[in-house]
PyMOL Python script that loads the backbone (N, CA, C, O; Angstrom):
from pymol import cmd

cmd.read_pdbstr("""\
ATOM      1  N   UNK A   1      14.294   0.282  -0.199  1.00  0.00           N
ATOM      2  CA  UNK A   1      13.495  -0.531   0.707  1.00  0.00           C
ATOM      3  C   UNK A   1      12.121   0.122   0.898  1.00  0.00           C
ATOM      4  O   UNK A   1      12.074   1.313   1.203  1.00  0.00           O
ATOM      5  N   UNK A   2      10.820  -0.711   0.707  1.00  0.00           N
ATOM      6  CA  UNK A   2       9.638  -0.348   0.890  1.00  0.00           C
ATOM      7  C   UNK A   2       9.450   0.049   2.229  1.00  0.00           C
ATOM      8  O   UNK A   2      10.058  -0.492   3.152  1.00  0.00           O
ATOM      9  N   UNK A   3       8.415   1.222   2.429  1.00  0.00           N
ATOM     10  CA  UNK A   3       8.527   1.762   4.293  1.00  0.00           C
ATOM     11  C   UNK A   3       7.134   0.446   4.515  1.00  0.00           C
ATOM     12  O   UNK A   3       6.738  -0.307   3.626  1.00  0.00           O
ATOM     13  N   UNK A   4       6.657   0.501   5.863  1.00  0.00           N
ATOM     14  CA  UNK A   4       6.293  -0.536   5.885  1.00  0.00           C
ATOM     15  C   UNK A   4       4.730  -0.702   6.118  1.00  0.00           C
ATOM     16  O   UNK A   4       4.065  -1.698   6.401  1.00  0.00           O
ATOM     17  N   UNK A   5       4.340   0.769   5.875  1.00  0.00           N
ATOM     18  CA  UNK A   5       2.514   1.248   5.346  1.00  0.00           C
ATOM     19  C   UNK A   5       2.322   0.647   4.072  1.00  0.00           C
ATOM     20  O   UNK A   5       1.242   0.141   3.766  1.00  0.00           O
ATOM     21  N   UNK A   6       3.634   0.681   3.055  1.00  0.00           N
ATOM     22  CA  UNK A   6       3.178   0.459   1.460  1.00  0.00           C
ATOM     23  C   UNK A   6       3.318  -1.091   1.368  1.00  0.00           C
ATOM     24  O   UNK A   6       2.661  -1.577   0.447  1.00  0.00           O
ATOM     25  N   UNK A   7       3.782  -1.664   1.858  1.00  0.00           N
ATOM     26  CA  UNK A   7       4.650  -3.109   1.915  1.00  0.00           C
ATOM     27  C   UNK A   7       2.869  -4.000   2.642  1.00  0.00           C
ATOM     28  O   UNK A   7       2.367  -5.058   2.263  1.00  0.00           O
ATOM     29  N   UNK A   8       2.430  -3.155   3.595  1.00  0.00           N
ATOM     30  CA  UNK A   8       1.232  -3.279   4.169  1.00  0.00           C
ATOM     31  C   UNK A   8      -0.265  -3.778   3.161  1.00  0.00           C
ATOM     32  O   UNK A   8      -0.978  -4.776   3.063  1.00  0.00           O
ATOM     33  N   UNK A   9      -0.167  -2.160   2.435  1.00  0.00           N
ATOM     34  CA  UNK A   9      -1.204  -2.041   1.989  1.00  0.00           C
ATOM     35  C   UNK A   9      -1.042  -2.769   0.143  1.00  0.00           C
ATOM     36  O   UNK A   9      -1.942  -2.990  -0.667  1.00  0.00           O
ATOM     37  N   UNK A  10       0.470  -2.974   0.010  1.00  0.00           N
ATOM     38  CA  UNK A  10       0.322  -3.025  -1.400  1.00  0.00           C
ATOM     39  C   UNK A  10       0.414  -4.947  -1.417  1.00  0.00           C
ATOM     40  O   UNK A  10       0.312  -5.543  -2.489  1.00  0.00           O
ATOM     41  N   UNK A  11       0.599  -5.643  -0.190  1.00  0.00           N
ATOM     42  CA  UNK A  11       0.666  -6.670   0.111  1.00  0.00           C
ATOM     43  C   UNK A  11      -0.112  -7.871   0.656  1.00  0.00           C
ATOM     44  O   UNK A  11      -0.099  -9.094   0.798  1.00  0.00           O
ATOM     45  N   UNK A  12      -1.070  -6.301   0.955  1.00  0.00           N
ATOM     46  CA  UNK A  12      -2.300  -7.522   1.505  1.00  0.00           C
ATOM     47  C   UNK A  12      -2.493  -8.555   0.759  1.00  0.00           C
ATOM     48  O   UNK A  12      -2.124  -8.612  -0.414  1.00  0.00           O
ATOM     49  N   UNK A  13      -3.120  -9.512   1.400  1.00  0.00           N
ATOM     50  CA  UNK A  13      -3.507 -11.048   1.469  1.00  0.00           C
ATOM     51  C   UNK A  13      -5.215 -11.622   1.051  1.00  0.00           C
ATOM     52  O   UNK A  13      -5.907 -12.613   0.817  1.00  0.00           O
ATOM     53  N   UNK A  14      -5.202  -9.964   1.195  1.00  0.00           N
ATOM     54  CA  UNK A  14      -6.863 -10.612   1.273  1.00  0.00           C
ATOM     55  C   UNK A  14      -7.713  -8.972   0.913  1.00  0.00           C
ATOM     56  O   UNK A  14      -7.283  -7.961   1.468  1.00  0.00           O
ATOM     57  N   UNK A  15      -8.674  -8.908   0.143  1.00  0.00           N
ATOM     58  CA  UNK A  15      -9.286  -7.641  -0.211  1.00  0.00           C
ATOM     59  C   UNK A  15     -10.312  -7.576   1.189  1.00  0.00           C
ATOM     60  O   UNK A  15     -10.989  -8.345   1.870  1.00  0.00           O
ATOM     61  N   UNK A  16     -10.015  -6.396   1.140  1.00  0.00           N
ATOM     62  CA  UNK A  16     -10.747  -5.829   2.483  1.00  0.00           C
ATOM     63  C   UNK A  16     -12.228  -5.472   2.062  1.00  0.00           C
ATOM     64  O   UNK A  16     -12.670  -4.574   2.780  1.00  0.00           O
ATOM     65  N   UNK A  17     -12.788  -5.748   1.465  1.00  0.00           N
ATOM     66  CA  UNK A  17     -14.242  -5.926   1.084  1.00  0.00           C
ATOM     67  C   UNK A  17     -15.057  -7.050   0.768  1.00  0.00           C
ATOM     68  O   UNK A  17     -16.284  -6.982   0.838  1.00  0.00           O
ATOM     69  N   UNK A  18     -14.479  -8.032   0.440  1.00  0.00           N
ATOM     70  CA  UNK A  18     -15.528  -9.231   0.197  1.00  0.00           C
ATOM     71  C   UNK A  18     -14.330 -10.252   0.501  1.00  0.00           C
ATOM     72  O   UNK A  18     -14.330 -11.394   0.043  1.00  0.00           O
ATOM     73  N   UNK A  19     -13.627  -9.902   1.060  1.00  0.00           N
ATOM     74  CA  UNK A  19     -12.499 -10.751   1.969  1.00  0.00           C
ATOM     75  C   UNK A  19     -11.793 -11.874   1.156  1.00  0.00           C
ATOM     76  O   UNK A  19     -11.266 -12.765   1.823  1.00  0.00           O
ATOM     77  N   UNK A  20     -11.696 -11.966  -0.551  1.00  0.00           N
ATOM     78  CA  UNK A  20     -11.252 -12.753  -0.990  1.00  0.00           C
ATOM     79  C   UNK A  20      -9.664 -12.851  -1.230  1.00  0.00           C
ATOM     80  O   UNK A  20      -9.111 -11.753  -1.164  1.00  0.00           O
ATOM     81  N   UNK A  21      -8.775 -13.999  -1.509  1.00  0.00           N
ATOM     82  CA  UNK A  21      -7.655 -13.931  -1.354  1.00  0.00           C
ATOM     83  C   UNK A  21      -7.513 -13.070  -2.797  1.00  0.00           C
ATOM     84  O   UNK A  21      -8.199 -12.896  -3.805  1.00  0.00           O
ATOM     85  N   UNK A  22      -5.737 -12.486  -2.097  1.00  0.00           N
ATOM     86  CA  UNK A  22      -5.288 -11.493  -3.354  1.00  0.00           C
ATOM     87  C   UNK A  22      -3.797 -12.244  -3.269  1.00  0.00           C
ATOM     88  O   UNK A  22      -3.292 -12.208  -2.147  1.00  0.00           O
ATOM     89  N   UNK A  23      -3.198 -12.769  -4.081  1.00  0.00           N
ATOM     90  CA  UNK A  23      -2.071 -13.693  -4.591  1.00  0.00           C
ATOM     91  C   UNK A  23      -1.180 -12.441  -4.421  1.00  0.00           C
ATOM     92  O   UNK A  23      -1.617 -11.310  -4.208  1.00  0.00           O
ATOM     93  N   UNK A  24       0.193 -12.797  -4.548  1.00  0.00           N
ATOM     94  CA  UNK A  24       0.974 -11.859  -5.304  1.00  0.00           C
ATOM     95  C   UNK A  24       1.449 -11.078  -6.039  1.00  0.00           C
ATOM     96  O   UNK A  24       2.161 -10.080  -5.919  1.00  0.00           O
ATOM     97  N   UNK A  25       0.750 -11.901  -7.261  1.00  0.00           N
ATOM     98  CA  UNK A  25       0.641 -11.066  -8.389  1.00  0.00           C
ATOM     99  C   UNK A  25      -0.812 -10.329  -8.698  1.00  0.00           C
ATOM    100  O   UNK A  25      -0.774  -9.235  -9.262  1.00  0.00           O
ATOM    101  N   UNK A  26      -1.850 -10.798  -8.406  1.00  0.00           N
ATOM    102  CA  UNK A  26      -3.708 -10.424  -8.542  1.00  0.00           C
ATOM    103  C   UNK A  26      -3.534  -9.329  -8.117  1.00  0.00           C
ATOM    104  O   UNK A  26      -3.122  -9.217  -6.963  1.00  0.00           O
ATOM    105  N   UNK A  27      -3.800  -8.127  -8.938  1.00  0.00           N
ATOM    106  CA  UNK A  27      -3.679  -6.598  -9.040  1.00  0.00           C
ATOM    107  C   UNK A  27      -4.971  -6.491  -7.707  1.00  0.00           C
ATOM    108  O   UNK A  27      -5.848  -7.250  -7.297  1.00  0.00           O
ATOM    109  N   UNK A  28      -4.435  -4.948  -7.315  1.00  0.00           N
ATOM    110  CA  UNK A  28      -5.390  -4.679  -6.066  1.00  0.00           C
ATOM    111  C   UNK A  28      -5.727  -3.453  -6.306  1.00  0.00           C
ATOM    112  O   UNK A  28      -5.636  -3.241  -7.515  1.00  0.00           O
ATOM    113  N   UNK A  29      -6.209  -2.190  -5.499  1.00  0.00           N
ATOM    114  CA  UNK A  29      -6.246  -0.747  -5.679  1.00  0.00           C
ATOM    115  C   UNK A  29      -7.023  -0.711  -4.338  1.00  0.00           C
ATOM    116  O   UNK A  29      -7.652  -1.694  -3.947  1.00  0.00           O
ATOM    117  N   UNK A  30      -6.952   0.602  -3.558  1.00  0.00           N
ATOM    118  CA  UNK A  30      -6.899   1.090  -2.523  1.00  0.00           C
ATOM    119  C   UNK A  30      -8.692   1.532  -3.066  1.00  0.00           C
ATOM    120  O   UNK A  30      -9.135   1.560  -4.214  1.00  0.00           O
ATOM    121  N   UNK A  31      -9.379   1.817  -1.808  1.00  0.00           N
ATOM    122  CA  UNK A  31     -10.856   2.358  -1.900  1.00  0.00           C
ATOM    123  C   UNK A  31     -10.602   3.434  -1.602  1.00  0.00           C
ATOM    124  O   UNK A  31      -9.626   3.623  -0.877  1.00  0.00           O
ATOM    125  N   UNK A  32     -11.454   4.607  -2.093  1.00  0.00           N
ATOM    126  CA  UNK A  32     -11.204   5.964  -1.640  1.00  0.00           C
ATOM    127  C   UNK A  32     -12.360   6.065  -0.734  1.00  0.00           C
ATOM    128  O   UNK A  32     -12.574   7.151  -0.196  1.00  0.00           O
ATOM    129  N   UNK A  33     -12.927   5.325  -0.564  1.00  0.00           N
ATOM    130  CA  UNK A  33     -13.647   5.266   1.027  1.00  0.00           C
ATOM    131  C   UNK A  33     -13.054   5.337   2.321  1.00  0.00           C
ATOM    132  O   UNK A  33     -13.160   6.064   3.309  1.00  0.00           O
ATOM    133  N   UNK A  34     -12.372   4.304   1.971  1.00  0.00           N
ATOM    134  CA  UNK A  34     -11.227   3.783   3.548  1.00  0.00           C
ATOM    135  C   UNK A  34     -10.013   3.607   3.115  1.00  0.00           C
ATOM    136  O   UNK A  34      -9.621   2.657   3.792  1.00  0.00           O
ATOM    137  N   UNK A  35      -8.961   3.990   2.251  1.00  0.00           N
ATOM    138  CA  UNK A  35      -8.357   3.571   1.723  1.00  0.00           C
ATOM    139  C   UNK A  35      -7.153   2.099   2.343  1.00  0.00           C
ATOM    140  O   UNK A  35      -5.954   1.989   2.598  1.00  0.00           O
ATOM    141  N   UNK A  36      -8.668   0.995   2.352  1.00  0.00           N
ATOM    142  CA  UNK A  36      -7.854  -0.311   2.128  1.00  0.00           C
ATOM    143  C   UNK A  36      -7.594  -1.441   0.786  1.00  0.00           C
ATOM    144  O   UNK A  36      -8.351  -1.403  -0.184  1.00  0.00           O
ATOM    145  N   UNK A  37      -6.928  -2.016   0.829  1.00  0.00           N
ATOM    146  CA  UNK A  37      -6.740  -2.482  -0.579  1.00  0.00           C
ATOM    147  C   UNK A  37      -7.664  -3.645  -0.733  1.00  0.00           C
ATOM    148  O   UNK A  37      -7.700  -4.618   0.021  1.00  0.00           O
ATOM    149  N   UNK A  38      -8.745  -3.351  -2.268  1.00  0.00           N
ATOM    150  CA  UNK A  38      -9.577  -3.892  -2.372  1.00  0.00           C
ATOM    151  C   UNK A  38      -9.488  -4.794  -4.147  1.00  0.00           C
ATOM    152  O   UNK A  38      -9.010  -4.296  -5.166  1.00  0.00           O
ATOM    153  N   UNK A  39     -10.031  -6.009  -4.027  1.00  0.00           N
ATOM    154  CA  UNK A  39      -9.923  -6.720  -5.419  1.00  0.00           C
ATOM    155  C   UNK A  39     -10.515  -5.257  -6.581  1.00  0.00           C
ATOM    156  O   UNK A  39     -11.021  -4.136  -6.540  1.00  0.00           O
ATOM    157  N   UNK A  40      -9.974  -6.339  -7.562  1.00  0.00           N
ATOM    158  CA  UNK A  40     -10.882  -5.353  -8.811  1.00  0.00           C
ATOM    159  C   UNK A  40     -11.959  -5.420  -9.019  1.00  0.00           C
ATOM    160  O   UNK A  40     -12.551  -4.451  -9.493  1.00  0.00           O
ATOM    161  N   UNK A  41     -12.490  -6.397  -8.783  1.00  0.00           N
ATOM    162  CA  UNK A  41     -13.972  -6.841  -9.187  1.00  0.00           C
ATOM    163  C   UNK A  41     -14.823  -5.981  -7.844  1.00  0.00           C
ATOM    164  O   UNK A  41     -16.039  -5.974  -8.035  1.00  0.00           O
ATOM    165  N   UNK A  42     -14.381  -5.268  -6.537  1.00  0.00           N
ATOM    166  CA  UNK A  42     -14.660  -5.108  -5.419  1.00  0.00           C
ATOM    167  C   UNK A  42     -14.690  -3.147  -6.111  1.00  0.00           C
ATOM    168  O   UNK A  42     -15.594  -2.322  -5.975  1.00  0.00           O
ATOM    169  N   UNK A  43     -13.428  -3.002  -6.768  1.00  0.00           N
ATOM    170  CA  UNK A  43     -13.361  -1.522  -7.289  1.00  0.00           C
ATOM    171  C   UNK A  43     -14.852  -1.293  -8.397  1.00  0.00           C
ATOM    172  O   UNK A  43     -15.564  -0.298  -8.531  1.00  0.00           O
ATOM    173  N   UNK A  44     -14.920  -2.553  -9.014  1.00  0.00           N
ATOM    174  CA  UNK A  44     -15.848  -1.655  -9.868  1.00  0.00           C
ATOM    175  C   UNK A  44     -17.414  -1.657  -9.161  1.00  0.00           C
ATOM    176  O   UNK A  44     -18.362  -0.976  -9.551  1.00  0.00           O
ATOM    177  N   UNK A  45     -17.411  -2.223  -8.483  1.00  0.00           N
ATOM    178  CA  UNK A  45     -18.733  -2.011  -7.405  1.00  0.00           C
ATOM    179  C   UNK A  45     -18.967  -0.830  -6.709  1.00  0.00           C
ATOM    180  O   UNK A  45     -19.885  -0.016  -6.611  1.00  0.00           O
ATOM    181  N   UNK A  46     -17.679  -1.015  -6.186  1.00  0.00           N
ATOM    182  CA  UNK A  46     -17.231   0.466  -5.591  1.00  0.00           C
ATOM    183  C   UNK A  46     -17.758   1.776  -6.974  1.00  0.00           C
ATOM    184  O   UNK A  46     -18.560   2.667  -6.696  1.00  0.00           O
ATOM    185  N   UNK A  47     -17.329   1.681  -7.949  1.00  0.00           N
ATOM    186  CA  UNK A  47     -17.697   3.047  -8.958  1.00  0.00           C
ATOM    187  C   UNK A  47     -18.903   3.068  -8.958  1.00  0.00           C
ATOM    188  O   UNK A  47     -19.277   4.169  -9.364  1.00  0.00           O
ATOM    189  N   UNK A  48     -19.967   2.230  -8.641  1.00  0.00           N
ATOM    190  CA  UNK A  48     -21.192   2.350  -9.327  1.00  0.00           C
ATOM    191  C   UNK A  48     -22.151   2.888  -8.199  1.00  0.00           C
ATOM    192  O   UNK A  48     -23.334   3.074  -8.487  1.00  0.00           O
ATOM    193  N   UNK A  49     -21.566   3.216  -6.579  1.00  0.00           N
ATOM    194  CA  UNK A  49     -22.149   3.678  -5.857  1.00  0.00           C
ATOM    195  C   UNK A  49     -22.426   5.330  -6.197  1.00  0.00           C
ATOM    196  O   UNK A  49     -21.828   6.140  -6.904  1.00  0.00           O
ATOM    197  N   UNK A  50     -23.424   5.399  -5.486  1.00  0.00           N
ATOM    198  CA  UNK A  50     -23.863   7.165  -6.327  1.00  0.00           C
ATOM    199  C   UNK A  50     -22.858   8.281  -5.398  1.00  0.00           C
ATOM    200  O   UNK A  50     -22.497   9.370  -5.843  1.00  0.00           O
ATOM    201  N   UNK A  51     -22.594   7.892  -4.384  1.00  0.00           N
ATOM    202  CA  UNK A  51     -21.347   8.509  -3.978  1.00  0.00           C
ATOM    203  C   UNK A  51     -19.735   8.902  -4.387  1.00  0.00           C
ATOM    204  O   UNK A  51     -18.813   9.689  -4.175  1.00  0.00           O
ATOM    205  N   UNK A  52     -20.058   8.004  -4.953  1.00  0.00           N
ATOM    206  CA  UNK A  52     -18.097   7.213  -5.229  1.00  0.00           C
ATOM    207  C   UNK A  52     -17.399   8.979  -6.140  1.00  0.00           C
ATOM    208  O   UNK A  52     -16.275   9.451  -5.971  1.00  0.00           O
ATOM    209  N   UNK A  53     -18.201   9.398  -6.781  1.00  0.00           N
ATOM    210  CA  UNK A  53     -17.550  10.907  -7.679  1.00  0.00           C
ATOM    211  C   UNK A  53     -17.248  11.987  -6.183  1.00  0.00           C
ATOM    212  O   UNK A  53     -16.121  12.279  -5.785  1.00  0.00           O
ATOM    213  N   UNK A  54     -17.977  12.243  -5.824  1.00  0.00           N
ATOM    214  CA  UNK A  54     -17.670  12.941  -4.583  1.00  0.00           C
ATOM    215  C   UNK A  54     -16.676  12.234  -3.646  1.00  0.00           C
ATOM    216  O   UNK A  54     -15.602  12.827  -3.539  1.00  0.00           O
ATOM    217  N   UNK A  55     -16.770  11.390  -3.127  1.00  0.00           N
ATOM    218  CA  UNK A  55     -15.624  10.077  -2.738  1.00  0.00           C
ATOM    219  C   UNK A  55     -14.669  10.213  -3.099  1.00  0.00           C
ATOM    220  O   UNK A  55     -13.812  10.279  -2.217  1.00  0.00           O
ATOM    221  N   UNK A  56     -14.312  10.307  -4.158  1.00  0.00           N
ATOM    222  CA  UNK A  56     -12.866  10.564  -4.992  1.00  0.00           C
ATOM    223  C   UNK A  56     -12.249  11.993  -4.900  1.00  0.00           C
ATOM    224  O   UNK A  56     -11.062  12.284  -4.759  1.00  0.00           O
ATOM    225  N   UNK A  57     -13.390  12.866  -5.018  1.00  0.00           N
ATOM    226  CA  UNK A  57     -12.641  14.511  -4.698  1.00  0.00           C
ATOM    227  C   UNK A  57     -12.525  14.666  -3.722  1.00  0.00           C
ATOM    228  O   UNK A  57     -11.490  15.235  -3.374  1.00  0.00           O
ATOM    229  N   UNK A  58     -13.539  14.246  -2.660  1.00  0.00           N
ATOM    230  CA  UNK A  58     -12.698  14.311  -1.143  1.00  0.00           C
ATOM    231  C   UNK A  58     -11.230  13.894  -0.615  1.00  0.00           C
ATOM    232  O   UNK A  58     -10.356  14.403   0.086  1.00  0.00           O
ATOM    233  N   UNK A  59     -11.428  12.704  -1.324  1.00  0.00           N
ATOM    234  CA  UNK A  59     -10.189  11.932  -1.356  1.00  0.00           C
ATOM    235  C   UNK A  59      -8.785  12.069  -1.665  1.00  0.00           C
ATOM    236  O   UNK A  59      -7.771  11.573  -1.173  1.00  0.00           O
ATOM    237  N   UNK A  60      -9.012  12.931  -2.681  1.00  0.00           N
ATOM    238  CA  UNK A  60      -7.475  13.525  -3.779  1.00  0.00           C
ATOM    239  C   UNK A  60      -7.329  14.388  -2.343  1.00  0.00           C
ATOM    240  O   UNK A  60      -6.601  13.932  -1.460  1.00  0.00           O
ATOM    241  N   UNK A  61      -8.094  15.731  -2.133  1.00  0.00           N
ATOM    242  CA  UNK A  61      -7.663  16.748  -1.164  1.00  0.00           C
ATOM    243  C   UNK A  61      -7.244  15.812   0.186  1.00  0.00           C
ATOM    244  O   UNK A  61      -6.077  15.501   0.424  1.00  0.00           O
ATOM    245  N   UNK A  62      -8.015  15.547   0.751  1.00  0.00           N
ATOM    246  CA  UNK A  62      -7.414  14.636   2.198  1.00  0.00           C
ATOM    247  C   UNK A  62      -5.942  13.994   2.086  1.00  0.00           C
ATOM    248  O   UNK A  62      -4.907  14.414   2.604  1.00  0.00           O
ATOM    249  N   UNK A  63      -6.132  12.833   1.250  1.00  0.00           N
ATOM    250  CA  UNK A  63      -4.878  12.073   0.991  1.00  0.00           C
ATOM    251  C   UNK A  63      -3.722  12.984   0.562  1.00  0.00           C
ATOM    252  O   UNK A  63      -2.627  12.498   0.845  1.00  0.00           O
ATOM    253  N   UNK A  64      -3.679  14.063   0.010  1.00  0.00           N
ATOM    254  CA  UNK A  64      -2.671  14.984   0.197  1.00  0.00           C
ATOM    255  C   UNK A  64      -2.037  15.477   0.999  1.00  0.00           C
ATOM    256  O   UNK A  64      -0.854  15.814   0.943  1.00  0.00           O
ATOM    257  N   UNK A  65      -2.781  15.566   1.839  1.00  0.00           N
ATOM    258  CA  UNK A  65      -2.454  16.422   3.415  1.00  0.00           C
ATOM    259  C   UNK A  65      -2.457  15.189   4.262  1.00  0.00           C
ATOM    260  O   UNK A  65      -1.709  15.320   5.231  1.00  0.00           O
ATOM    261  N   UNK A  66      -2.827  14.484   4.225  1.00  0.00           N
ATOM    262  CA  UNK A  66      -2.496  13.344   5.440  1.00  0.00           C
ATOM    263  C   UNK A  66      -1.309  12.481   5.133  1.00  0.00           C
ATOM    264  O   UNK A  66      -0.639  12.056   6.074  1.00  0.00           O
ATOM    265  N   UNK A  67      -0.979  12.173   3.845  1.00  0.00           N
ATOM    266  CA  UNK A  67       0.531  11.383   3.444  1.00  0.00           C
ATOM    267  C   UNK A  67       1.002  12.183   3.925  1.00  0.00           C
ATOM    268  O   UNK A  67       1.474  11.720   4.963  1.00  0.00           O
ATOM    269  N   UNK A  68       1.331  13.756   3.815  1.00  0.00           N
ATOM    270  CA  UNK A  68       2.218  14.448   3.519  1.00  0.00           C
ATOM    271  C   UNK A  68       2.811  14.453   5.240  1.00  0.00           C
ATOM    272  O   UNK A  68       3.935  14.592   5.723  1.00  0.00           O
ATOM    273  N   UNK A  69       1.688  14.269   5.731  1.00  0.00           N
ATOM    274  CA  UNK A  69       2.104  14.298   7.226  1.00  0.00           C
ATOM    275  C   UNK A  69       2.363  12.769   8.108  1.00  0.00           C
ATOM    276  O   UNK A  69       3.131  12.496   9.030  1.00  0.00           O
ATOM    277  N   UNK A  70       1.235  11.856   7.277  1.00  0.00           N
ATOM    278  CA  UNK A  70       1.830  10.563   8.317  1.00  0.00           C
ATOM    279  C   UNK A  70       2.702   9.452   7.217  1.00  0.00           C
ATOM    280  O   UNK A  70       2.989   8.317   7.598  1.00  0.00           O
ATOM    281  N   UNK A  71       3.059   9.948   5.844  1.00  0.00           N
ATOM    282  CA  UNK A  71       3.733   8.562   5.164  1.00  0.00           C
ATOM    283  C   UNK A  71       5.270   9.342   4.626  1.00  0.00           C
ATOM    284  O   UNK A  71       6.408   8.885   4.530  1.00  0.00           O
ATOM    285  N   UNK A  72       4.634  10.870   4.308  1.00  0.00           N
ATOM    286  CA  UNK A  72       6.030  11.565   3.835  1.00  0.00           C
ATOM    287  C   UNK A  72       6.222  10.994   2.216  1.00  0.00           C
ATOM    288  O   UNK A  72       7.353  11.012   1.731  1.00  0.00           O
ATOM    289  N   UNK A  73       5.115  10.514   1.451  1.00  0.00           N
ATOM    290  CA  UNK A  73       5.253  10.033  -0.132  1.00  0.00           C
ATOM    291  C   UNK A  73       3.744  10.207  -0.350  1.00  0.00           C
ATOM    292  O   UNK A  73       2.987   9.240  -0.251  1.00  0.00           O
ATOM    293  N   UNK A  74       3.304  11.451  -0.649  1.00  0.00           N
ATOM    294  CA  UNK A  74       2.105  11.621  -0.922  1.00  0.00           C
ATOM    295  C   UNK A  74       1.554  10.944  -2.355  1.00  0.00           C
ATOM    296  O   UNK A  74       0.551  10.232  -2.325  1.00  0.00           O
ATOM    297  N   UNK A  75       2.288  11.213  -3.653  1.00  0.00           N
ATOM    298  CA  UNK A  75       2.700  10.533  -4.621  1.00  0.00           C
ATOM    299  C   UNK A  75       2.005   8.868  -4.846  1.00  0.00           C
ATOM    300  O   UNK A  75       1.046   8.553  -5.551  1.00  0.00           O
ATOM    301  N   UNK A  76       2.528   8.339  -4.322  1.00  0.00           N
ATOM    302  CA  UNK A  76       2.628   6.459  -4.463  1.00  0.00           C
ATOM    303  C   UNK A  76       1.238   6.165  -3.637  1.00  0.00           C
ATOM    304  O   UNK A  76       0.405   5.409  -4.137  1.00  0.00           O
ATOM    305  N   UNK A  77       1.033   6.714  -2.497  1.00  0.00           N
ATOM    306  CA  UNK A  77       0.266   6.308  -1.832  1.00  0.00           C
ATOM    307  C   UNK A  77      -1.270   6.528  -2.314  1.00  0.00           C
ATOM    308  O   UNK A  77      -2.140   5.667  -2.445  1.00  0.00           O
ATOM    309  N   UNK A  78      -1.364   8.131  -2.571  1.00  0.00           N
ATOM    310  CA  UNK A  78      -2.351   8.302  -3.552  1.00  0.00           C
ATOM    311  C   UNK A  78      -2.544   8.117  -5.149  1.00  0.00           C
ATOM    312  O   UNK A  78      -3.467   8.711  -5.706  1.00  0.00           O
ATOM    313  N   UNK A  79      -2.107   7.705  -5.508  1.00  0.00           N
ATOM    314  CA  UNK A  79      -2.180   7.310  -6.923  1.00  0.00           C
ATOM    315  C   UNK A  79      -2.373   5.735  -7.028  1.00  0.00           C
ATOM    316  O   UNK A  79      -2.416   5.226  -8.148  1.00  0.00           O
ATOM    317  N   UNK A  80      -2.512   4.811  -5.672  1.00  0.00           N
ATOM    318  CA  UNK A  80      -2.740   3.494  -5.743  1.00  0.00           C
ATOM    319  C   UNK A  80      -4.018   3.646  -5.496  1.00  0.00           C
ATOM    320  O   UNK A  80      -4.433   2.501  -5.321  1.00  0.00           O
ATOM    321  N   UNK A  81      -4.880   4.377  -5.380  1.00  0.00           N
ATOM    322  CA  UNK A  81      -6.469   4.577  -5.185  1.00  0.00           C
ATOM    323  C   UNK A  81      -6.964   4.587  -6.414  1.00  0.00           C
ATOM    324  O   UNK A  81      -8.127   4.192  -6.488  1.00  0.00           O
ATOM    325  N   UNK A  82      -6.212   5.066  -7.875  1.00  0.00           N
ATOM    326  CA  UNK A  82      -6.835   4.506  -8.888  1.00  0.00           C
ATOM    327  C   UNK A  82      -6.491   4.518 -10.027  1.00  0.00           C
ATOM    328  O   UNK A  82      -7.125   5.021 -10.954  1.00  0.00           O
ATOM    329  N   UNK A  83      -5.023   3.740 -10.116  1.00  0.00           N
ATOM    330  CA  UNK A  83      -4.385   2.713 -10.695  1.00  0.00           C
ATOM    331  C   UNK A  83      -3.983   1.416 -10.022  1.00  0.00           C
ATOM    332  O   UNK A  83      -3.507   1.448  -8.888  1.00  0.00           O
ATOM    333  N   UNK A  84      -4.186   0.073 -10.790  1.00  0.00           N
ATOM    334  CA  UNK A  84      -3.869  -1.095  -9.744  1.00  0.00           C
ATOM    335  C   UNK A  84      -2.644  -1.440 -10.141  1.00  0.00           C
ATOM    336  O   UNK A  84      -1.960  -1.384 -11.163  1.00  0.00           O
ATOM    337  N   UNK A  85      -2.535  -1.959  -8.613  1.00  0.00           N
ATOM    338  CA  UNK A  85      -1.031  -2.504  -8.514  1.00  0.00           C
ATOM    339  C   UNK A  85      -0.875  -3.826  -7.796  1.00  0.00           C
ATOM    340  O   UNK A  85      -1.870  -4.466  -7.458  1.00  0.00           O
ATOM    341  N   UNK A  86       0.408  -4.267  -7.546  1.00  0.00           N
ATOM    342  CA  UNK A  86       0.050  -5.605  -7.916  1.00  0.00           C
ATOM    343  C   UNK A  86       2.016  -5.938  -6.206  1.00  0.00           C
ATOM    344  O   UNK A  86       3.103  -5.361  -6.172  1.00  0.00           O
ATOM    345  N   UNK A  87       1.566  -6.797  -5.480  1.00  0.00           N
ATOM    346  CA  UNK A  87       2.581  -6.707  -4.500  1.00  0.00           C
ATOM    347  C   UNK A  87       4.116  -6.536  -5.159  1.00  0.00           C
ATOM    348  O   UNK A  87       4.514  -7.316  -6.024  1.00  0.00           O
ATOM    349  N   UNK A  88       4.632  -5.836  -4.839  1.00  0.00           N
ATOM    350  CA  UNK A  88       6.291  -5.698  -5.525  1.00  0.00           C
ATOM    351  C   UNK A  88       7.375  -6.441  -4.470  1.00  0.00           C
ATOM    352  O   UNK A  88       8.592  -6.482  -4.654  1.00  0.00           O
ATOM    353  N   UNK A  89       6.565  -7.092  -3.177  1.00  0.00           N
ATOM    354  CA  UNK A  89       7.601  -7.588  -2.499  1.00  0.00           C
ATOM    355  C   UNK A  89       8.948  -6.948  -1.343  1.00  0.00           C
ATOM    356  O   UNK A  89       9.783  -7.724  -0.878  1.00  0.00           O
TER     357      UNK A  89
END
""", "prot")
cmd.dss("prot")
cmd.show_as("cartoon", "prot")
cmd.util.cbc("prot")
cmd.orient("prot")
């Protein structure tokens, strides 16, 4: 059974950046900005900011230490920041 942060974030309805619908199946990926789940077309915008390389190494270190303490699956949670995935239901 999915806990109910991943069921959350891997389920959204709607990309949290240009607010368009995300189907069930329409692959998503987490921003390493905020990590909310954002379209693809929303990710590659996201890469082209002059930040986004630093963004990402902050990101790996933080998201390590903060799953580890508020999700307990450091694993799944960070690795949806940049590979897409798609709601599993």
């Amino acid at each position: 059974m999915k806990k109910q942060w991943e069921r959350d974030l891997s389920c959204a309805v709607a990309c949290a950046r240009c607010n368009g619908a995300l189907a069930v199946r329409d692959q998503r990926i987490l921003s390493v900005f905020d990590h909310q789940p954002i379209c693809l077309a929303c990710k590659q915008a996201e890469e082209k900011q002059p930040d986004y390389a630093e963004a990402s190494k902050k990101m790996i270190g933080t998201c390590m230490m903060e799953t580890e303490v508020m999700y307990g699956d450091p694993g799944g949670y960070c690795y949806y920041h940049f590979y897409p995935f798609t709601c599993a239901g």
